[in-house]
Each structure stands twice: as C-alpha cells, then as structure tokens.
C-alpha positions as CSV (number, residue, x, y, z in Angstrom):
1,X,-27.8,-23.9,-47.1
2,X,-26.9,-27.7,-47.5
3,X,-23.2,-28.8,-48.1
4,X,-23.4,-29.3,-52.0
5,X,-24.7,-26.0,-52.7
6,X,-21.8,-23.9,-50.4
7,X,-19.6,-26.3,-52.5
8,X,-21.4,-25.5,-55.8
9,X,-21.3,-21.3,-54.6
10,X,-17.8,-21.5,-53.5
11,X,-16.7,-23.0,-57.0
12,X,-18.5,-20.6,-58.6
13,X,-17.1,-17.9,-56.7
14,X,-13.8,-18.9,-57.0
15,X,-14.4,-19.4,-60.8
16,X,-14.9,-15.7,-61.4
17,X,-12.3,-14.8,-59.4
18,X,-9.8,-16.4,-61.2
19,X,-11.7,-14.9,-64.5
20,X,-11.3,-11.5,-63.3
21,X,-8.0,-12.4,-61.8
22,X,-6.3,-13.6,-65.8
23,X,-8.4,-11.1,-67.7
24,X,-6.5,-8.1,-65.7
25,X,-2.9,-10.0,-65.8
26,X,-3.4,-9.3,-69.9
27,X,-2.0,-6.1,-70.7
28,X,-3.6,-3.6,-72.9
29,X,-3.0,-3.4,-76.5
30,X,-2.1,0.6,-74.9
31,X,0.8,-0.7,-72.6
32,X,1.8,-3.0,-75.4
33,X,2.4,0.0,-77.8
34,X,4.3,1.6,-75.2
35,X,7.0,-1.1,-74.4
36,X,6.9,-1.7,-77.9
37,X,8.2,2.3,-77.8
38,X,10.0,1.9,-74.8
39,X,12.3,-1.6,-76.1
40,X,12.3,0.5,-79.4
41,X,14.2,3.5,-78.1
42,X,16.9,1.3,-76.2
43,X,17.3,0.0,-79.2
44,X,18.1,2.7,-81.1
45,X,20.1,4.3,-78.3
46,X,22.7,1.6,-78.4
47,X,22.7,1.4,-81.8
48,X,23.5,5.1,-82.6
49,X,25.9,4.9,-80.0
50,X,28.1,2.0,-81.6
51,X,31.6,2.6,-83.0
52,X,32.4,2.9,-86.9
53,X,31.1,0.4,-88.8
54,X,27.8,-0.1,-87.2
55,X,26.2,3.3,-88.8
56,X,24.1,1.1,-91.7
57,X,20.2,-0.4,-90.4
58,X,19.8,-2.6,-87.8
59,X,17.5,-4.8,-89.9
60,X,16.3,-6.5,-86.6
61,X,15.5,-3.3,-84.8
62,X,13.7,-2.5,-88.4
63,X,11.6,-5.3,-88.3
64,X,10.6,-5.0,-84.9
65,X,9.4,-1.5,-85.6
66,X,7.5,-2.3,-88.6
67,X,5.5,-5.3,-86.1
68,X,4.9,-2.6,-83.2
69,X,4.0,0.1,-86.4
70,X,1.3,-2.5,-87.9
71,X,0.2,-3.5,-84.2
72,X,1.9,-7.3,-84.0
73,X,2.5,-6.0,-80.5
74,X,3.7,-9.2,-78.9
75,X,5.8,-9.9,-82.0
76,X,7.8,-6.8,-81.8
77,X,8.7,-7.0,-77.9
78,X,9.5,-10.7,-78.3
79,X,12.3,-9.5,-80.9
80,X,13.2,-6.6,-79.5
81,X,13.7,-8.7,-76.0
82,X,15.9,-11.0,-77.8
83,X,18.0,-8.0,-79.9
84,X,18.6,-6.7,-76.5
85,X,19.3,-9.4,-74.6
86,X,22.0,-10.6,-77.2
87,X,23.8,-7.7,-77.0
88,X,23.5,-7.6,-73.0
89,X,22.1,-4.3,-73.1
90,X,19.6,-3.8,-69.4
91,X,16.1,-3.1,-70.4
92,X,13.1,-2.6,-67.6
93,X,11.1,-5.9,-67.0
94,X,8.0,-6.3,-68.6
C-alpha cells in the first residue's frame, strides 16, 4: 500500500473514531430524565427543609419541573444547576 493511501486509511480511521467517540459522550434523553429527577429531588429536599417563611413555591424549582415534565431536558438541569448552586447546596456531577 503506497504512502497516500495509509494516509488517506488512517484519516478515515481516525474519523470514525472520533464519530463514535462524540456520539457516545451524548447522553441519552433516558439519563437526561433521570438527573432532571435526580437535581429535582435535591431541590425539593432543601426547600421543604427551609425555616418559616419559605413554605410558598419555589417558582424556579416549578419551572424547572415543568422543562424536565415536557422533555426540555437540558433546560431543566441548566436551571436546576444554577438554583442549586446559588444556594451552595452539593449536588453529584453530571
């Protein structure tokens, strides 16, 4: 086999490799729904866990729920990331 086509193979190779490689990174819209329920319960744990005054909705925590309910996933996680974070409440990495 000449020079130019190991190159060419090699590339080509290397190409599906890194295909493969990006398509698995991607979680599945199952795992999503599951930190979306994981985040979620945190959530609601520290909130039903606060001191008087903080009995009324968390509209945050609302909203993410209604995302992760209608499937917008990413949407919900993103906020309830940032609900949690805010309030410096330790969730698991994603």
């Amino acid at each position: 086999m000449s020079r130019p086509a190991r190159a060419c193979l090699l590339i080509c190779v290397v190409s599906c490799l890194l295909v493969a490689i990006n398509t698995e990174a991607q979680p599945s819209r199952e795992q999503l729904a599951a930190r979306c329920a994981l985040l979620g319960s945190i959530a609601d744990r520290y909130w039903r866990r606060g001191g008087e005054g903080s009995l009324g909705p968390n509209m945050t925590r609302m909203s993410a729920g209604l995302d992760c309910s209608k499937g917008r996933y990413e949407q919900g996680i993103k906020t309830l990331e940032k609900f949690l974070t805010g309030q410096r409440i330790p969730f698991p990495p994603g």
